[in-house]
N, C-alpha and C positions, 0 to 999 in steps of 0.2 A: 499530355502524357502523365500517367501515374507516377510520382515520387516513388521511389524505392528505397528505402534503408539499407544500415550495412547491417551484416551480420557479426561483425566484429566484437561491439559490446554487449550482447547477450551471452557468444561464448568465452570472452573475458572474464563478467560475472560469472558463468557456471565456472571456470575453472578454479576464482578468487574463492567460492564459497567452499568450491568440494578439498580446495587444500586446507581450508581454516577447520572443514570438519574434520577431515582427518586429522591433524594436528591436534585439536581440541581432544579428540577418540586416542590418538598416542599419549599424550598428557594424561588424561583421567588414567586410561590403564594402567601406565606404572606409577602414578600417586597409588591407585588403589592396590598396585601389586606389592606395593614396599610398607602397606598396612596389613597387611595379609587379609584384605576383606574380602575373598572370593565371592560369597555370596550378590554383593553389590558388584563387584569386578563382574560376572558374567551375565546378569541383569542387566545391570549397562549398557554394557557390550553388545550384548543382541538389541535395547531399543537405539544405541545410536547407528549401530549399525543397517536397520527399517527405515533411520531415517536418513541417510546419507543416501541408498538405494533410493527412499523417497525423491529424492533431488536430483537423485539423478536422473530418474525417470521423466521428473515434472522438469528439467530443461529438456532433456531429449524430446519431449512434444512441444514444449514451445518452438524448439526449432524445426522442427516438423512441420507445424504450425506458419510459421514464418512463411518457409518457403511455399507452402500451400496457396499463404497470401499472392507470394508474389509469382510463380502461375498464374492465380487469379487475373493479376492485374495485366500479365503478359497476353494472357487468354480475351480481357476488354479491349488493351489496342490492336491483337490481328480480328476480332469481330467487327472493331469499329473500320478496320479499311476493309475487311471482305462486304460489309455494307455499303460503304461509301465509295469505294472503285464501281463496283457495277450500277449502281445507281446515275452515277455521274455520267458513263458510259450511256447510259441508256437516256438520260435529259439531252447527252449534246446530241444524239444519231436521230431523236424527234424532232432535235429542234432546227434541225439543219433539213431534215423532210416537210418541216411546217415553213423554214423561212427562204427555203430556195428549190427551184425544181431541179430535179435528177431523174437520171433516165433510168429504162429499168434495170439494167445492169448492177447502179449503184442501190438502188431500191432494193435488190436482193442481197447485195454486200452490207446495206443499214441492217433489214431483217437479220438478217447472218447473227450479224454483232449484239443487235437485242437479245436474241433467244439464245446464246449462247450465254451474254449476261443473267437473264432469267435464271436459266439455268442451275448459273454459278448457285444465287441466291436460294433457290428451290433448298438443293443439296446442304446449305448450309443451312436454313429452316428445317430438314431432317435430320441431319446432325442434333441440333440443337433438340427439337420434338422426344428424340431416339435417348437423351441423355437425361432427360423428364420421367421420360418414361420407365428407365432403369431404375430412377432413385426413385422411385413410390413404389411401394410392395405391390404385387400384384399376382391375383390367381397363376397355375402353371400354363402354360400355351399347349394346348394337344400339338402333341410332335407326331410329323409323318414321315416316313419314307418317301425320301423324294429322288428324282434321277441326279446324279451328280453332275452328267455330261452336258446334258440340257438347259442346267443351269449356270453353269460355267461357260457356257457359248453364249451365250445371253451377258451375260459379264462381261469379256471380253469386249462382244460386238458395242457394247455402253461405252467401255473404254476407249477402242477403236475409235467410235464416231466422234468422243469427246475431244480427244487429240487429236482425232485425223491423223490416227499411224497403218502404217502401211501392212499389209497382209503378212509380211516375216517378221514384224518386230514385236509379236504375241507366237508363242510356239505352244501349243497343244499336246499336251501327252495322257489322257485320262483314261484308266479302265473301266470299263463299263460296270458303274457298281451305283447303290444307293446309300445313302446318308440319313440319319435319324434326325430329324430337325427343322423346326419352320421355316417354307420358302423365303417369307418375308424378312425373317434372321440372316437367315443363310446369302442370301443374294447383297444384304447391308456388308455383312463379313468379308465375302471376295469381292464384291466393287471399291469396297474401302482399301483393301491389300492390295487389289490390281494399279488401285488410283495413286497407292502410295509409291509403289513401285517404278512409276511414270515419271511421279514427280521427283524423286529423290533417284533415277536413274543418270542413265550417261545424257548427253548434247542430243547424242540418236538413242532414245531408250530402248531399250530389248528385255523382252520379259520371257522367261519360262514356267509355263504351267503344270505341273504332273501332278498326278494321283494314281493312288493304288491302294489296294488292299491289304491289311496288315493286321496278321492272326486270327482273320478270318471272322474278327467281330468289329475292326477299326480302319476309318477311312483316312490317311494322311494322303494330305495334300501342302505342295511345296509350290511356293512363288516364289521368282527369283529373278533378280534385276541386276543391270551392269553398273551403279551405282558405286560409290567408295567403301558400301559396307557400314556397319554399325560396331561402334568400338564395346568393346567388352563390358565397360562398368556403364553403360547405357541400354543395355540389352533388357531390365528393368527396368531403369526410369522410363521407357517412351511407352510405356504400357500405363502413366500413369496421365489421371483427368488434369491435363490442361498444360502437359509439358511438351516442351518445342524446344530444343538446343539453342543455343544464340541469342541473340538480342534482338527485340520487332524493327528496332529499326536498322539493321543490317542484314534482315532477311532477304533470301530470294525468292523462295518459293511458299506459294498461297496453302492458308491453311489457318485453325483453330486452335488444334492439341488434344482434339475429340477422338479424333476417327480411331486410332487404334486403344483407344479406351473402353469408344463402345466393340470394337472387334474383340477386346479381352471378355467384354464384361458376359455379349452375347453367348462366346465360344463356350463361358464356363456355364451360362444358364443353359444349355443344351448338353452338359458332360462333357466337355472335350477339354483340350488344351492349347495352347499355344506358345510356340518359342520360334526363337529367331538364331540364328548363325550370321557370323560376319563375314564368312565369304562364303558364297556358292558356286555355282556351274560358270554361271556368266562374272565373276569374279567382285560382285556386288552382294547384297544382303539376301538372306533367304528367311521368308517364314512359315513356318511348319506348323499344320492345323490338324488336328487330330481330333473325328468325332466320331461316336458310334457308327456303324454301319456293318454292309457286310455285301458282296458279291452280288451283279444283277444277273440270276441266273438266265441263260439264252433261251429265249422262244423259240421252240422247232414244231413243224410239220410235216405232215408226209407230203411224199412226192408223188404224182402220178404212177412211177414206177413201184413204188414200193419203199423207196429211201428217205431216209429220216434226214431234210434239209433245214437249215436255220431260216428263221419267221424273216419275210422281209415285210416289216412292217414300219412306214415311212416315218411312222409317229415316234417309233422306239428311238430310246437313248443312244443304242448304240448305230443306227444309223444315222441319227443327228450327229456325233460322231465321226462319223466315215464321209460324213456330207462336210465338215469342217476340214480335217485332214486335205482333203480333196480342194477345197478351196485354196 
């Protein structure tokens, strides 16, 4: 485990230096005010005063700094066990397939547990890949209009499989509309919120999903978990790279400090925003994603008769949709 420092005598120092400036800055002024040397009096005055703002600025980044370090280093010990749990997982379930036979039963509970491991690792190598990729500049991504519903039942069903949660504990509300924004973005974004939702919900998680239209040019969409919520002066920090509440080693639940970093960093390369509320519907955290978009307007046809009936067309969003609902 990484050593950590305190942060006691840094801000000790900053506040030893910034009274001795002041002090120093009240002194010169009334020596110089009781010579009546204004000229120099307000000369002074404005460069000591550049330079106590100097100071203060250049601790406020060291401590900025600081703490950036020590994310860092909180960020190396949950890497090092999201590497080292599934790994280990996956040496004993071979090795126990290589050193004794099992019938097929447990052969498919081994497989199970490997490619669930896999898994794990995959997601954390796209994490990891997704936050590379962020920090190198790079050309803009042609943005499409994509189906919103489509791709949020695709979401869901990832999560679903991943936990193996039951068909009521994901709830579905989306209006049939599309979103400005690359699939590949867009699908990182809600599987990261859906996944978070999971983790940091209740014992039996319950999510709800909604979306709608708003002003007719913006798509918000709200996720919302049974969860304890998110306390106020953290509604900021967890948007930042590499921060996780608590201590690694009194964590419960698995995780880097990435995922809603890359969901900020995405949401705003495609114009949108993102915030979070501490309580919502289901009395846990909600987060609100707001991106271009605008209404999917309905396919219609004529009817043998003469009447104008809506498109059933099995491929369309919104019957993807009504195929979910129905589930």
């Amino acid at each position: 485990m990484i050593k950590r420092s305190s942060l006691t005598w840094p801000i000790t120092l900053a506040v030893v230096v910034l009274v001795m400036i002041v002090a120093l800055l009240v002194i010169w002024i009334i020596g110089q005010a009781s010579d009546e040397h204004w000229a120099f009096l307000t000369i002074g005055a404005i460069f000591i005063t550049l330079i106590l703002i100097g100071v203060a600025v250049y601790f406020i980044w060291t401590i900025k700094e600081y703490r950036l370090n020590r994310r860092q280093a909180n960020f190396i010990d949950s890497v090092t066990h999201e590497l080292k749990s599934p790994i280990a997982s996956i040496k004993l379930c071979l090795q126990t397939l290589d050193l004794r036979a099992v019938g097929p039963e447990q052969q498919r509970e081994f497989h199970k547990f490997i490619m669930e491991d896999i898994q794990r690792l995959d997601s954390l190598i796209d994490h990891l890949l997704a936050v590379a990729r962020l920090d190198h500049v790079e050309r803009d991504e042609q943005l499409e209009d994509v189906p919103l519903a489509g791709l949020l039942a695709k979401c869901v069903e990832e999560i679903r499989r991943r936990y193996e949660l039951g068909p009521d504990q994901v709830q579905m509300e989306v209006e049939p509309c599309l979103v400005r924004g690359s699939p590949r973005d867009l699908e990182m974004v809600f599987v990261n919120l859906l996944d978070n939702a999971v983790k940091y919900g209740a014992k039996q998680p319950h999510v709800h999903v909604q979306a709608a239209v708003n002003r007719g040019t913006r798509v918000v969409t709200k996720i919302s978990d049974n969860g304890k919520g998110v306390n106020f002066d953290l509604r900021r920090k967890i948007f930042q790279r590499f921060y996780r509440g608590g201590s690694e080693l009194e964590r419960t639940t698995k995780g880097t400090g990435l995922g809603l970093y890359i969901v900020k960093s995405l949401v705003s390369k495609m114009k949108g925003k993102i915030h979070t509320h501490g309580r919502g519907p289901l009395g846990g955290a909600t987060f609100e994603v707001d991106l271009p978009g605008h209404a999917l307007e309905s396919q219609t046809e004529e009817s043998p008769g003469g009447k104008t009936i809506p498109s059933q067309d099995p491929d369309s969003p919104a019957a993807r949709l009504e195929v979910i609902h129905k589930a």
